[in-house]
C-alpha positions as CSV (number, residue, x, y, z in Angstrom):
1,X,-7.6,13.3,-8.2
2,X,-8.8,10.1,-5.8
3,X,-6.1,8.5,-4.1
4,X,-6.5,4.6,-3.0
5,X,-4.1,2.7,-0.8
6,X,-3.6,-0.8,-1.2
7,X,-2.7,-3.5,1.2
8,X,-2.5,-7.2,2.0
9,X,-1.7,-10.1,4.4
10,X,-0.6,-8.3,7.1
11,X,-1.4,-11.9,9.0
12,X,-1.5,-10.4,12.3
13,X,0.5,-11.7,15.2
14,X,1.1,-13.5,17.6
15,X,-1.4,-15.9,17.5
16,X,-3.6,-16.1,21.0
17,X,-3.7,-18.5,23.5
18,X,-6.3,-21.5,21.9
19,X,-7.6,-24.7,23.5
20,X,-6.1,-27.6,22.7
21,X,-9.8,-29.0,20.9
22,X,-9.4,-25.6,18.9
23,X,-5.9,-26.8,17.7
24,X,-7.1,-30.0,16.0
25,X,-7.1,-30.9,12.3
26,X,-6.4,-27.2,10.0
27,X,-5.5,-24.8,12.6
28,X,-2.5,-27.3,14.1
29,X,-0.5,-27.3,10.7
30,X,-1.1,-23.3,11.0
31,X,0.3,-23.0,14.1
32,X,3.2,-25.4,12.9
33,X,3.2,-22.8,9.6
34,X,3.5,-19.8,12.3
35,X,5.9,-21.2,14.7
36,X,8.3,-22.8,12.3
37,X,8.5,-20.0,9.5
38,X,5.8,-17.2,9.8
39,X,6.4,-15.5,13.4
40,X,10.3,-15.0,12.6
41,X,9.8,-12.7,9.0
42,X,6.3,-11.0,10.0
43,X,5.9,-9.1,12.7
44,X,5.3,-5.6,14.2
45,X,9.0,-4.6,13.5
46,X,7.9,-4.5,9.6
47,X,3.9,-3.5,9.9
48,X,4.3,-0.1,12.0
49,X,7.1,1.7,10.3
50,X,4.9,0.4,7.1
51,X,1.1,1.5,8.1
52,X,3.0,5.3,9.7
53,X,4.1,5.7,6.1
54,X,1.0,4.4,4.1
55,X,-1.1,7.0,6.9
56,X,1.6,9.8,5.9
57,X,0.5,10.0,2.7
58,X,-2.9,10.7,3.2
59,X,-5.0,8.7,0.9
60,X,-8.7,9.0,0.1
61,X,-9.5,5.1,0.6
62,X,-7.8,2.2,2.2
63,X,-8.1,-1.0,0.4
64,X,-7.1,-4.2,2.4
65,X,-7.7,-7.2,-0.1
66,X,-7.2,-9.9,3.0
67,X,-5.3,-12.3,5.0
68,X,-5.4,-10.3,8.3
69,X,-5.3,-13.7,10.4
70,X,-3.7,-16.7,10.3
71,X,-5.7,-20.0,12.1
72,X,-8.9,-18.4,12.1
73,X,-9.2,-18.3,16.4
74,X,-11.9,-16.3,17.5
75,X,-9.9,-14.0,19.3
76,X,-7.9,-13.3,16.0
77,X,-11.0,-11.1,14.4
78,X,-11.0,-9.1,16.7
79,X,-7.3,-8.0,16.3
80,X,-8.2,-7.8,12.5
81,X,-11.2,-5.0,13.4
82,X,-8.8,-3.0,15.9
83,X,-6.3,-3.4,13.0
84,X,-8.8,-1.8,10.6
85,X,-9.9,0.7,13.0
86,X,-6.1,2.1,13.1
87,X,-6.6,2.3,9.2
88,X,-9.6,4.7,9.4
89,X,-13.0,5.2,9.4
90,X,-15.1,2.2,7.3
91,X,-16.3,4.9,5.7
92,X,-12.6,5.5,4.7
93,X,-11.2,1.4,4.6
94,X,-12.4,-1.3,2.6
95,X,-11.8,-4.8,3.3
96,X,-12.6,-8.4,1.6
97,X,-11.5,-12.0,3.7
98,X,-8.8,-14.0,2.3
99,X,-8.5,-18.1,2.9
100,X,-6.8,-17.3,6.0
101,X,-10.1,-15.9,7.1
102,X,-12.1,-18.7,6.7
103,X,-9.3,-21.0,7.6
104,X,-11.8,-23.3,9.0
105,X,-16.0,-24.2,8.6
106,X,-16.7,-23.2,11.9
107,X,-15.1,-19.8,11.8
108,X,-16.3,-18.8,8.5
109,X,-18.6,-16.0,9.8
110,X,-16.3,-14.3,12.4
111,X,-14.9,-12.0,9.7
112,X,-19.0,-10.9,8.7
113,X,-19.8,-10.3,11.8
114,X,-16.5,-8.8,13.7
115,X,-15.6,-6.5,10.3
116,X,-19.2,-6.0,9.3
117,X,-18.5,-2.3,9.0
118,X,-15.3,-2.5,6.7
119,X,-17.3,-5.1,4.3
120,X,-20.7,-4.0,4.4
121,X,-21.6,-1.8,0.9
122,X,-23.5,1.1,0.5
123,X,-26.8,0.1,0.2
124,X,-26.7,-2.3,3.2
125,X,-29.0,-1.6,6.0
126,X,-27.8,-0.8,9.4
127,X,-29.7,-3.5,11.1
128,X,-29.0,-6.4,8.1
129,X,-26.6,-8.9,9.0
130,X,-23.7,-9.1,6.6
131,X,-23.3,-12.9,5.1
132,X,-21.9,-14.9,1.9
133,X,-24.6,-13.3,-0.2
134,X,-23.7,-9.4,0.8
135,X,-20.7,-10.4,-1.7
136,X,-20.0,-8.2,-4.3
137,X,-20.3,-5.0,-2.6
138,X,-19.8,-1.5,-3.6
139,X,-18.8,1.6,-2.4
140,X,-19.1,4.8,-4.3
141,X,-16.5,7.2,-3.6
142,X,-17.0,10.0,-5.7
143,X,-15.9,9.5,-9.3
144,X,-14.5,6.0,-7.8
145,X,-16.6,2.5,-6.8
146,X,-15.0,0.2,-4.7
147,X,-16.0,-3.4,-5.6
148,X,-15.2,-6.1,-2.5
149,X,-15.2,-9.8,-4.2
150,X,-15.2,-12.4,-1.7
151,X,-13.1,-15.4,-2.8
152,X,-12.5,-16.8,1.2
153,X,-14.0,-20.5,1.4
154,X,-13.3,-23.3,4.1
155,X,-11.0,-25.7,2.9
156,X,-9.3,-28.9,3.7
157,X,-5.6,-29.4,5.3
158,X,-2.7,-28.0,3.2
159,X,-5.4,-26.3,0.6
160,X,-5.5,-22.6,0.5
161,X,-7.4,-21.9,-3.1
162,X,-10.6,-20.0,-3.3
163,X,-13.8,-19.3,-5.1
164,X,-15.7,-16.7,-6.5
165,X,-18.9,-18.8,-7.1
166,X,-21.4,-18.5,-9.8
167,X,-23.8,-16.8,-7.7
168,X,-21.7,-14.2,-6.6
169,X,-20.6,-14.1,-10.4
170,X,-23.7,-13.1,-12.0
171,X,-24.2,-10.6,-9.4
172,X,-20.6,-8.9,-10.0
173,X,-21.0,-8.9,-13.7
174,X,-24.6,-7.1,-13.2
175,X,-23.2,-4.5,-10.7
176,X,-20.5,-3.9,-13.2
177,X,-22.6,-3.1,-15.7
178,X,-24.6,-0.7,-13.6
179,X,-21.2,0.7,-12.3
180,X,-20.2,1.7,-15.6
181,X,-23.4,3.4,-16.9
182,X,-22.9,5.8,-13.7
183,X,-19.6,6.8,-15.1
184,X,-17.4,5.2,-12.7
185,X,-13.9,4.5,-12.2
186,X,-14.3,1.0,-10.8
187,X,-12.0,-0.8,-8.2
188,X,-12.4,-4.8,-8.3
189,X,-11.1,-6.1,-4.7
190,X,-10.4,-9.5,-4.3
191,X,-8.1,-11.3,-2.2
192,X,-7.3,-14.6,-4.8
193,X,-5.5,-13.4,-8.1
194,X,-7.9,-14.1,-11.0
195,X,-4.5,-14.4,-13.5
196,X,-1.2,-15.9,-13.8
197,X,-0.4,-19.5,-12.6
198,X,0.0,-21.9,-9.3
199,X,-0.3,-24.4,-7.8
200,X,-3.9,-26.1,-7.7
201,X,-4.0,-26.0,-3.8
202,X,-3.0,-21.8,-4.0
203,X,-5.6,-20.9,-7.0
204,X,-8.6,-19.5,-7.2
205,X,-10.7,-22.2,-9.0
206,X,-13.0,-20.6,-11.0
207,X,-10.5,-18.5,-12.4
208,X,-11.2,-18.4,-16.4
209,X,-14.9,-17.6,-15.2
210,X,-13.8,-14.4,-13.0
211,X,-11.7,-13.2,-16.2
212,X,-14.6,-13.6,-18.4
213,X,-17.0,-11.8,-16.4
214,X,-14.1,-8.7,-15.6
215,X,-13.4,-8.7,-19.4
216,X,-17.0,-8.6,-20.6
217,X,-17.4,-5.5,-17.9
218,X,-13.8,-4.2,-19.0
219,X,-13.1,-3.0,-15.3
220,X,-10.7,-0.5,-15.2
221,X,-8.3,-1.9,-11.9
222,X,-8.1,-5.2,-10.4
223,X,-6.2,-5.5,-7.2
224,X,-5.6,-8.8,-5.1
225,X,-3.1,-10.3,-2.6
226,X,-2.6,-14.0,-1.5
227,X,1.1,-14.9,-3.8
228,X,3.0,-12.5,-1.1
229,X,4.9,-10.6,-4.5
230,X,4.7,-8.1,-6.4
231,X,3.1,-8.5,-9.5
232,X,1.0,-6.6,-12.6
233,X,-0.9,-9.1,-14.3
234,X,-3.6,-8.3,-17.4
235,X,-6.9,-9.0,-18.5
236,X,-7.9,-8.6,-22.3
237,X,-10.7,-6.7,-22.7
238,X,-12.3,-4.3,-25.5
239,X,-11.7,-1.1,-24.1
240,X,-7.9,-2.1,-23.2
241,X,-6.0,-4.4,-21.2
242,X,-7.2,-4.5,-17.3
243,X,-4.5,-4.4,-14.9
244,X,-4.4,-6.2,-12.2
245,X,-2.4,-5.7,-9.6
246,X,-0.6,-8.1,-6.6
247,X,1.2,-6.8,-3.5
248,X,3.9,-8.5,-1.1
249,X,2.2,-9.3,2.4
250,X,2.6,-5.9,4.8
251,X,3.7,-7.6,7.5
252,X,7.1,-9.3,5.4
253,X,10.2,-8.5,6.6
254,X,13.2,-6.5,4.5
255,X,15.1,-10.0,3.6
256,X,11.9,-12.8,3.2
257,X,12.2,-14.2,-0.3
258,X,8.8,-13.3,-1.7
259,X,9.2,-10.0,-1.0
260,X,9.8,-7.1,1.5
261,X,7.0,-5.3,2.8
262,X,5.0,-3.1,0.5
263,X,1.6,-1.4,-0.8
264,X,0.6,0.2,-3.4
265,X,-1.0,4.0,-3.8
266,X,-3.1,4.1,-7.1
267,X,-3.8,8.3,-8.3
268,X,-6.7,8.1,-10.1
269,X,-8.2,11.1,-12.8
270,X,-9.7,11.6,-15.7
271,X,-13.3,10.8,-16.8
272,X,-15.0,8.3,-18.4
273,X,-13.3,7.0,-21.6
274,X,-10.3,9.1,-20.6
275,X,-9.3,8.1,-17.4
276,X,-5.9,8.0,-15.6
277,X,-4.3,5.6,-13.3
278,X,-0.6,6.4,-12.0
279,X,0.3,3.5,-9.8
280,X,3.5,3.8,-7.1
281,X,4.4,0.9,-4.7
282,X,6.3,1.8,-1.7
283,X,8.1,-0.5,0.9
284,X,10.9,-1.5,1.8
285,X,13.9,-2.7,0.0
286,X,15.8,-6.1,0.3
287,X,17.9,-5.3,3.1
288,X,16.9,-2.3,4.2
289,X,15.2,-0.9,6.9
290,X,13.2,2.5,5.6
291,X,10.5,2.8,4.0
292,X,10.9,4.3,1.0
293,X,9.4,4.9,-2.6
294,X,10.4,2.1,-5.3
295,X,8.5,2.6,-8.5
296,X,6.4,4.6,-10.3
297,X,4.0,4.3,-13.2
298,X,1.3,4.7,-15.6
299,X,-1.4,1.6,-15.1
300,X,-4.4,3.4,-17.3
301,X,-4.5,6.4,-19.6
302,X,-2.1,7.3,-22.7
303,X,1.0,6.5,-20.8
304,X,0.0,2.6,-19.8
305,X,1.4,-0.8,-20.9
306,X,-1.1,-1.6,-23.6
């Protein structure tokens, strides 16, 4: 059995002290975001007590599908790669940047080059930068490969969609096919949710194309973040219905409205054709201050929603 743990939007706080030419257009309406809303429901309080139970339970991989800042400062990467080092080893953590981490054009490579480790796949070189076009990765973790989909792109005030890109497309849906004639048990990581609906300036615009290439492929486990909720989504595909899975934002505290803190752990078995997925989210409940288990089931194999 492989065990992956699942994470998102921990938007790590407080933001650092900026100049005030740093502040101007995107990154003031964040700040206004963080100060009027953001700083009182996530926080340290919720993300320690959170991260000392997801490290309790001992899992093989740690899958953090983005959002770890929030204006995109300099200074902010760096708290997202000591955050990720607390995680584990990048042999042991995977990561992909969400909208928050490109917040703006001029910050869009601080997450390649401050996180290089936790994004870079296999087959990179030591020595070779990591940029847009290192996107998809892999990571082969025994029976299991770890696909990191970037969907982070800079956008303008009060926008927060994203974008696969048909470049980046065509070379997930070849890496999927080679994934699959290995035998693997493959892991799709992307911070944007390629299903259900919202509005235009949350989405990931080039949705219906990302659910024709995972269908085509007929990945066997889709996880995202961005929405801040709970959610188990599918895509149709021969071999069976892909889930794909949403969790709240691991920083939320017990009483926001989208959702208390949360992640997911995903057991995975089996073998190709016959594998299983048991799924269990754990977090905390509306009101409450533990940490505790709060569901349980079957996402792939005999027992799964079909």
């Amino acid at each position: 059995m492989y065990v992956i743990a699942h994470l998102s939007d921990p938007h790590l706080g407080p933001i650092p002290e900026a100049r005030i030419s740093e502040l101007l257009g995107k990154r003031f309406f964040g700040m206004m975001n963080w100060i009027g809303a953001r700083r009182r429901n996530f926080g340290a309080s919720t993300l320690t007590p959170l991260i000392a139970d997801l490290l309790a339970q001992a899992p093989d991989h740690i899958c953090v599908t983005g959002d770890l800042v929030n204006v995109s400062l300099p200074a902010e990467f760096d708290t997202g790669a000591t955050f990720l080092a607390s995680l584990g080893t990048p042999h042991k953590v995977s990561v992909v940047p969400g909208n928050h981490d490109a917040y703006v054009r001029s910050a869009l490579a601080y997450h390649l080059e401050r996180w290089a480790p936790f994004l870079a796949g296999d087959d990179t070189h030591p020595n070779t930068p990591v940029d847009v076009d290192s996107f998809p990765y892999v990571r082969r973790r025994g029976q299991v490969a770890v696909v990191g989909v970037s969907t982070a792109i800079p956008t303008a005030v009060f926008l927060a969609s994203g974008q696969v890109g048909r470049s980046q497309r065509n070379r997930l849906s070849d890496l999927l096919d080679r994934l699959k004639a290995e035998g693997l048990f493959r892991v799709v990581m992307i911070h944007h949710p390629p299903v259900g609906e919202r509005a235009f300036h949350r989405d990931l615009r080039d949705a219906a194309q990302v659910r024709a290439v995972l269908a085509r492929a007929g990945v066997e486990l889709v996880l995202h973040g961005h929405d801040h909720r709970s959610s188990l989504g599918q895509i149709p595909a021969a071999d069976g219905p892909i889930p794909v899975v949403g969790v709240p934002s691991a920083s939320a505290g017990p009483d926001d409205d989208r959702g208390a803190g949360g992640y997911c752990l995903y057991r995975i078995s089996g073998e190709p054709g016959a594998w299983n997925c048991e799924m269990e989210r754990r977090g905390y409940r509306r009101g409450q201050s533990a940490v505790e288990s709060l569901t349980r089931q079957m996402l792939v194999g005999s027992a799964a929603p079909q």
